[in-house]
C-alpha positions in Angstrom: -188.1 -42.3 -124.0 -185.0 -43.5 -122.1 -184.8 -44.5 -118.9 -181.0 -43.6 -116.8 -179.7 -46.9 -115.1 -177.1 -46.0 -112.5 -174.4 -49.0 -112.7 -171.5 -49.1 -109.8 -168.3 -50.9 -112.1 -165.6 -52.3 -110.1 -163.9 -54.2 -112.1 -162.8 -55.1 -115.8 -165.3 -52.2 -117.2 -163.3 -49.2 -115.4 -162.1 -47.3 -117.2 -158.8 -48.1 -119.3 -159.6 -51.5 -118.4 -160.3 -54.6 -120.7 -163.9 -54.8 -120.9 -164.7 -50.9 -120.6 -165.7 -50.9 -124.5 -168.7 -52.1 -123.4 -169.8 -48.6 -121.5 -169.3 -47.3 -124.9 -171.4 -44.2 -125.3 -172.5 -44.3 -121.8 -171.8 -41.6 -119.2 -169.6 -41.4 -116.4 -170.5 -40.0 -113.2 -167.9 -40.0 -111.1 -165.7 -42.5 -108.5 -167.6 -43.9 -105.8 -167.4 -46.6 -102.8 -169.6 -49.1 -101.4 -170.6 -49.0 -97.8 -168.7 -51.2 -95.6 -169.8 -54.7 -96.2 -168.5 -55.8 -99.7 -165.4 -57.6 -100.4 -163.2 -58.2 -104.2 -162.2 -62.1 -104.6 -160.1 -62.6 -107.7 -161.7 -65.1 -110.2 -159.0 -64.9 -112.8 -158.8 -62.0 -115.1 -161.4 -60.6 -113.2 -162.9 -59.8 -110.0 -166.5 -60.8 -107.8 -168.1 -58.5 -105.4 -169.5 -60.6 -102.6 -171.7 -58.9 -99.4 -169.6 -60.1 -96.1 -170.8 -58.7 -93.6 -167.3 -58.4 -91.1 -166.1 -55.8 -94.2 -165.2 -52.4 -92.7 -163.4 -51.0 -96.0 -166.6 -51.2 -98.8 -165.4 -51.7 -102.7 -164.1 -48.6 -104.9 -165.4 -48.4 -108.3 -167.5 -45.9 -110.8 -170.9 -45.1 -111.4 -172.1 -45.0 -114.6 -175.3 -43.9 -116.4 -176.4 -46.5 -118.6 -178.9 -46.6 -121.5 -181.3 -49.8 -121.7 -179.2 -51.5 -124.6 -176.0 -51.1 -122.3 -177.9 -53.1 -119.6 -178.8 -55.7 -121.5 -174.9 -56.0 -122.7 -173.5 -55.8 -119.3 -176.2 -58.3 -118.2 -175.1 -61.1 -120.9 -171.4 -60.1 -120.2 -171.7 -60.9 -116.6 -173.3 -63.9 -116.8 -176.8 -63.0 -115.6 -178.7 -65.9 -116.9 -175.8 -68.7 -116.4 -176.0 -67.8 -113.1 -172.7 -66.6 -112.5 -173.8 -62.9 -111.3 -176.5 -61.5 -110.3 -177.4 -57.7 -110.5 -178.8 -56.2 -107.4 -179.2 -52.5 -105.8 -177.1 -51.3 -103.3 -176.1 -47.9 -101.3 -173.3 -46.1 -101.7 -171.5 -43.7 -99.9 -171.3 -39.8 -101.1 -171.8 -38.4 -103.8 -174.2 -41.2 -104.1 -175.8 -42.0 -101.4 -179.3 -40.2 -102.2 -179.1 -42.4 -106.0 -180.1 -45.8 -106.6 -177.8 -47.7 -108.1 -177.3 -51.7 -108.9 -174.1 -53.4 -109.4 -172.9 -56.9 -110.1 -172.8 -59.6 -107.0 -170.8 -62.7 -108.1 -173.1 -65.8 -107.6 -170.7 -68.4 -107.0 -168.0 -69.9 -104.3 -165.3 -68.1 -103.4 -163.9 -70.4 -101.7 -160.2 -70.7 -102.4 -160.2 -67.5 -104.1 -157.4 -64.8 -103.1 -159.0 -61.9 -101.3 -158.2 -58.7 -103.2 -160.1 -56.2 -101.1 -161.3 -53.3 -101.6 -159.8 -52.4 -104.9 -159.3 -54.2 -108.5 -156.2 -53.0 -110.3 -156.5 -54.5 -113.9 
């Protein structure tokens, strides 16, 4: 039996992006924004999604359906258990809004860190 895991990507697994190989097999669902309240810091070759709360924009990114093998790839890709991420459920705004989905919250400082917004271009 498997079980669908909604992922919101907002970063270097996009599509046509560097680490998108890892959705390999998986299924896209379509484009989708966060509500207000999250905010894109670059960290080098890659983004961090952070909550901050004074955000009126939200974060643009996909949503993709995600088999239990997947998970546990984007888990050790992001960092899960060094700390650097951490994957938590948020809300979306439509199509999504009635789905659960959980994305990737960096974990660290940002201090420092150029404010990219509310969009990652790789």
């Amino acid at each position: 039996m498997s079980t669908e895991n909604l992922v919101f990507v907002y970063g270097t697994l996009k599509r046509g992006c560097s680490n998108h190989h890892f959705l390999t097999g998986q299924k896209f669902l379509g484009e989708a924004r966060t509500r207000p309240g999250f905010r894109l810091y670059a960290l080098g070759g890659f983004p961090g999604m952070i909550p901050l709360s004074i955000d009126r924009d939200g974060v643009k990114g996909e949503v993709w359906s995600v088999d239990a093998a997947a998970l546990v790839r984007l888990d050790g890709l992001e960092g899960l258990n060094e700390g650097m991420y951490r994957r938590e459920r948020i809300v979306l705004l439509a199509p999504f809004a009635d789905r659960e989905v959980e994305t990737y919250i960096y974990a660290r400082s940002v201090a420092g860190r150029r404010d990219l917004g509310s969009e990652w271009i790789e």
